[in-house]
C-alpha positions in Angstrom: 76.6 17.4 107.4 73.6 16.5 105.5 73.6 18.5 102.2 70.2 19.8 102.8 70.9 21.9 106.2 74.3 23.2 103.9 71.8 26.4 102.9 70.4 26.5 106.6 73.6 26.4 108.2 75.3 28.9 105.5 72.6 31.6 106.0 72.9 31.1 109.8 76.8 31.5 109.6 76.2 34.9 107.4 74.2 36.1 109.6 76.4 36.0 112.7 79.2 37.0 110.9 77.2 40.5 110.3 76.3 40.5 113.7 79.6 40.6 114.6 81.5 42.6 112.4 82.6 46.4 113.7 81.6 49.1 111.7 83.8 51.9 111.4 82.0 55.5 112.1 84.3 57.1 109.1 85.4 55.9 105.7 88.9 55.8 105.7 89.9 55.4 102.0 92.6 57.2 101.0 94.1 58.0 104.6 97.2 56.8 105.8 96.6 55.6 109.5 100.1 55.6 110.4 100.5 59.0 110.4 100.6 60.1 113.8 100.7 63.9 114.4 104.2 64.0 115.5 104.8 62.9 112.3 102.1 65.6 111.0 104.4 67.9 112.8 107.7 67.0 111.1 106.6 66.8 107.8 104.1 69.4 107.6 104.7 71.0 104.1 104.3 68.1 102.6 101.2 67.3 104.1 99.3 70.2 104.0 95.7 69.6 103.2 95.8 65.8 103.3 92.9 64.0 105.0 93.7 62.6 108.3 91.6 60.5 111.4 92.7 60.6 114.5 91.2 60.3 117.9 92.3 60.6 121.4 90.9 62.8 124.7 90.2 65.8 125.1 92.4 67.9 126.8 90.7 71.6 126.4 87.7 72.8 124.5 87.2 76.1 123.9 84.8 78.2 122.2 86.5 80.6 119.6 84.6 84.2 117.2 82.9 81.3 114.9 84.7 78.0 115.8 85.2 75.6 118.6 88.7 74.5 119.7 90.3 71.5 120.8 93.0 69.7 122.1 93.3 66.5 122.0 96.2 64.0 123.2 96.2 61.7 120.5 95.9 57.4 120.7 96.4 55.0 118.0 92.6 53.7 117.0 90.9 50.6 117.1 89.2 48.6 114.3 86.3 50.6 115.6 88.3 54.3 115.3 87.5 54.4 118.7 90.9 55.8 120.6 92.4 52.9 122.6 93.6 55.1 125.4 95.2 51.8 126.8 98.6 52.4 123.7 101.0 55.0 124.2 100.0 58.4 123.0 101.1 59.7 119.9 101.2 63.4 120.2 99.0 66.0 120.7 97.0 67.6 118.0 94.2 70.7 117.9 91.3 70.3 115.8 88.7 73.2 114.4 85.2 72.5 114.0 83.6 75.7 112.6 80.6 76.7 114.5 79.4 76.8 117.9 79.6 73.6 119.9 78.5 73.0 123.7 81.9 73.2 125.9 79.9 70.7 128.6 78.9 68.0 125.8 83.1 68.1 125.2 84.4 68.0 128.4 87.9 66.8 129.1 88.8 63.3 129.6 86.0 62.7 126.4 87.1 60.7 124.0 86.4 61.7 120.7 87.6 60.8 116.9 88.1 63.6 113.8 88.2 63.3 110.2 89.7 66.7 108.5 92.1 68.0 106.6 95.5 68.9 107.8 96.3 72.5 107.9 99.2 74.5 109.4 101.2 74.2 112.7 100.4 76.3 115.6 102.4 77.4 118.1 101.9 76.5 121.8 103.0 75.4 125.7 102.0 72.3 127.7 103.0 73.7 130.8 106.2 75.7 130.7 107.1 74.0 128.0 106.7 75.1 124.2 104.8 72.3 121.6 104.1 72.6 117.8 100.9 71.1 117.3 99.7 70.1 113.9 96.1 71.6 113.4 93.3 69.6 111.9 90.0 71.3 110.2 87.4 68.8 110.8 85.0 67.7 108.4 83.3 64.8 110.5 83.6 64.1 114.4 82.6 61.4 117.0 82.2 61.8 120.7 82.3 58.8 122.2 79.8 57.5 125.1 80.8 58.2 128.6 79.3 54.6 129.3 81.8 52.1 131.1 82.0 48.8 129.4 83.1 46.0 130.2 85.9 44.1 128.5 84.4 40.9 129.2 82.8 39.4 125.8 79.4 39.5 126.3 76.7 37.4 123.8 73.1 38.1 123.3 70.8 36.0 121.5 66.8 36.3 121.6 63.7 35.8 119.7 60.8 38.1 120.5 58.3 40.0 118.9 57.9 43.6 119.5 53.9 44.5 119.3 
C-alpha cells in the first residue's frame, strides 16, 4: 500500500468500525451478567439490593395503587441487551416501575430489558403451580420494537445530501 493512502485508508477503516459496532442501551459496570434470576432466587439474602439487567417477554402487565407490574420470562441478552428469545429461558422474574405506565404500549409477547435493583422474593403460581420470583425495582427500562427483522445481514452505503 502506498504510504500516502495509509491515513486515507486508516480513517475509512475507523469509520466503519463505528458504523458497526452495537451500542448497548444500559451501562453495565458493576453487574454481574451471569446472574440469572433463578439464581436471584436462591441466593436472595445475599443479593439484596444489588444492581441487575435482565430482559425477556412480557408475560403480564399490570397496573398497581402507584406502580406498574410485570412479569417477565427471562432470556439470556445479546451484545445488544436485547433478550435473545432463541436460548433457553432463565426464569421468570417481576419487575416494578413506579408510576403509571400504558398496559397496551406493554403487551405480552413484548420484549423488553430492566436495569434495577434487586429487592425481595414474592410469592406466586404459574398455573397451579407455586413460583418464587425474585422482584426487580427498575431504575431504567427498554421496550423493544415490534418490527420483524430479518437475520439476513444487510449493508447500506450512500452519499447524498439532505437540503
Amino acid at each position: 500500500m502506498n504510504n500516502r493512502h495509509r491515513p486515507v485508508f486508516i480513517l475509512f477503516a475507523a469509520i466503519l468500525l463505528l458504523g458497526c459496532s452495537a451500542k448497548n442501551k444500559f451501562p453495565s459496570d458493576g453487574i454481574d451478567l451471569s446472574l440469572t434470576p433463578q439464581r436471584a432466587v436462591a441466593e436472595s439474602a445475599a443479593l439484596q439490593n444489588v444492581p441487575m439487567l435482565w430482559g425477556g417477554v412480557i408475560i403480564s402487565s399490570s397496573n398497581l395503587q402507584d406502580a406498574t407490574q410485570f412479569e417477565i420470562l427471562a432470556y439470556p441478552l445479546t451484545r445488544e441487551q436485547k433478550p435473545d428469545t432463541e436460548q433457553t429461558p432463565v426464569g421468570r422474574f417481576l419487575a416494578i416501575q413506579e408510576g403509571y405506565l400504558e398496559l397496551s404500549d406493554y403487551a405480552p409477547g413484548r420484549l423488553m430489558t430492566v436495569r434495577g435493583t434487586l429487592q425481595e422474593k414474592r410469592s406466586g403460581r404459574i398455573g397451579k403451580s407455586d413460583y418464587i420470583y425474585p422482584l426487580l425495582n427498575i431504575n431504567q427500562q427498554h421496550l423493544w420494537s415490534t418490527q420483524v427483522q430479518s437475520k439476513d445481514p444487510q449493508f447500506h452505503f450512500g452519499l447524498g445530501l439532505n437540503f
